[in-house]
N, C-alpha and C positions, 0 to 999 in steps of 0.2 A: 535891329532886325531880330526877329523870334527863332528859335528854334524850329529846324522842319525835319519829321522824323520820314527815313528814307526805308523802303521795304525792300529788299533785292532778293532775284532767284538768281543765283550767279552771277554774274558784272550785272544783270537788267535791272534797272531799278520798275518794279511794279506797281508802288504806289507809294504815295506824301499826304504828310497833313503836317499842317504847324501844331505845336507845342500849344495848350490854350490854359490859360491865368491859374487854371487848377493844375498844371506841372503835366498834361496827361495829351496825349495824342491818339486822335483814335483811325485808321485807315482799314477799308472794306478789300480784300483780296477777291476779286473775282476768281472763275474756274478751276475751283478747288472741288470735287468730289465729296460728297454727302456721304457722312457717317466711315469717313475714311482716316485712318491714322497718320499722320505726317512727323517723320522722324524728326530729333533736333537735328539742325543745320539746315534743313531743306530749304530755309529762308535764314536769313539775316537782317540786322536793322543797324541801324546807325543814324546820328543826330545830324547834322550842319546850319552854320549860323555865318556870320562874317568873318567869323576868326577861322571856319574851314570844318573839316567833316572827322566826327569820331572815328575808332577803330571799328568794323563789323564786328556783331556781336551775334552769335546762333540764338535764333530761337527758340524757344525750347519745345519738345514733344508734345504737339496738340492732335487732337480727334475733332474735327469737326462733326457735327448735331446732323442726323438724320432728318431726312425730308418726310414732314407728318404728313399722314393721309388725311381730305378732307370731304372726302365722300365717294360713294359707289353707285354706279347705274348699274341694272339689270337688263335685260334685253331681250326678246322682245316682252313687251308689259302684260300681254296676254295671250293666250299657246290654247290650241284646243288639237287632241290627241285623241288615240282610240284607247282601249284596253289591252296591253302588254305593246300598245305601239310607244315609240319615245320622241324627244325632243331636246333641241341642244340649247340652255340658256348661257348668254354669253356675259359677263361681268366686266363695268370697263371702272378701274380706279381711278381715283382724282388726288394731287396732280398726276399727269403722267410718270413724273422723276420721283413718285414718293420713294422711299425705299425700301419697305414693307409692303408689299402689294396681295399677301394671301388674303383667302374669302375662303368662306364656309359656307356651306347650304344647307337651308332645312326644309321638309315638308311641314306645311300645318296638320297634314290628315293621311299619315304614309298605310290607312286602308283604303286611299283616294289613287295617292301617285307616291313614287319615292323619288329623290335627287338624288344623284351620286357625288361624289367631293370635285369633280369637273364641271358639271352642272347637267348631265344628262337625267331629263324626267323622265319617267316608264310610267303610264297609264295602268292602274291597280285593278280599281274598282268605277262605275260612274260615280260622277260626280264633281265638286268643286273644290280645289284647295288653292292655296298660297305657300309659292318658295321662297324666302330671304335668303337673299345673300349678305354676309356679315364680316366687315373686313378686321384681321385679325388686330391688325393696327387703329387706335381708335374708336371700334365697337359700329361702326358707320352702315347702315344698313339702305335696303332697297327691298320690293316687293315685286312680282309678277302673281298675277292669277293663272290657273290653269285648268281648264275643263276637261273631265275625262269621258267621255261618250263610249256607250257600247257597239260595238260590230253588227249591226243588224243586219242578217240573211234574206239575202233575198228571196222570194218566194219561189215555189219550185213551178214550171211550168205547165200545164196541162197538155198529154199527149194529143198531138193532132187526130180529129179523124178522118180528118179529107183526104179522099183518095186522088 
């Protein structure tokens, strides 16, 4: 019979794999937290075979790896605004668990429109620009266009002369 290496969080045992012809056992711990430090002891491991089960042994101080980011939507993909009116673009990260989630915003033409670091456009000048948003993790980007139109006044209306 092979050896089977046993995971424990306390009496639980949470996961086994047998020992395989390289000396090595490898076992996947689910619902551990991304980019998180886990003190030694928090788990233990230990061997059993037919002769019966090693002493628990502490694992030692690992950090689990952060969840990468693997892309950014922008929202809505095109905004049409007036001059000094604004607009909210909203940024949604991919996966939801990454754990780096910041974005940046640019204008292409900020004598067009400017973004703010939330994502609010302000209409400048008329015209057309492009906001990216650029997630810090990654480099992951996205594009909305945005047109900025002038306030045009209405005409003023001709006194009545009908009595």
């Amino acid at each position: 019979m092979a050896d089977t290496l046993k995971v424990y969080k306390g009496d639980d045992v949470i996961g086994t794999a047998e020992r395989q012809d390289d000396g090595k056992a490898k076992v996947t711990v689910d619902g551990l937290d991304a980019n998180t430090d886990y003190p030694a002891g928090t788990y233990q491991i230990s061997f059993s075979n037919e002769n019966g089960e090693s002493e628990k042994v502490d694992v030692p101080t690992f950090k689990t790896k952060p969840i990468a980011v693997t892309g950014v939507t922008i929202s809505p993909k095109t905004a049409s605004i007036e001059v000094g009116g604004t607009t909210k673009l909203e940024s949604t990260v991919a996966p939801s668990t990454a754990t780096n989630k910041s974005v940046s915003y640019k204008s292409s033409d900020e004598s067009v429109a400017t973004v703010s670091s939330n994502g609010t456009v302000t209409g400048v000048s008329e015209g057309e620009g492009t906001i990216t948003v650029t997630t810090q993790d990654g480099n992951k980007t996205d594009i909305a266009t945005v047109t900025v139109n002038t306030v045009e006044e209405p005409e003023p209306e001709e006194p009545s002369t009908e009595e």
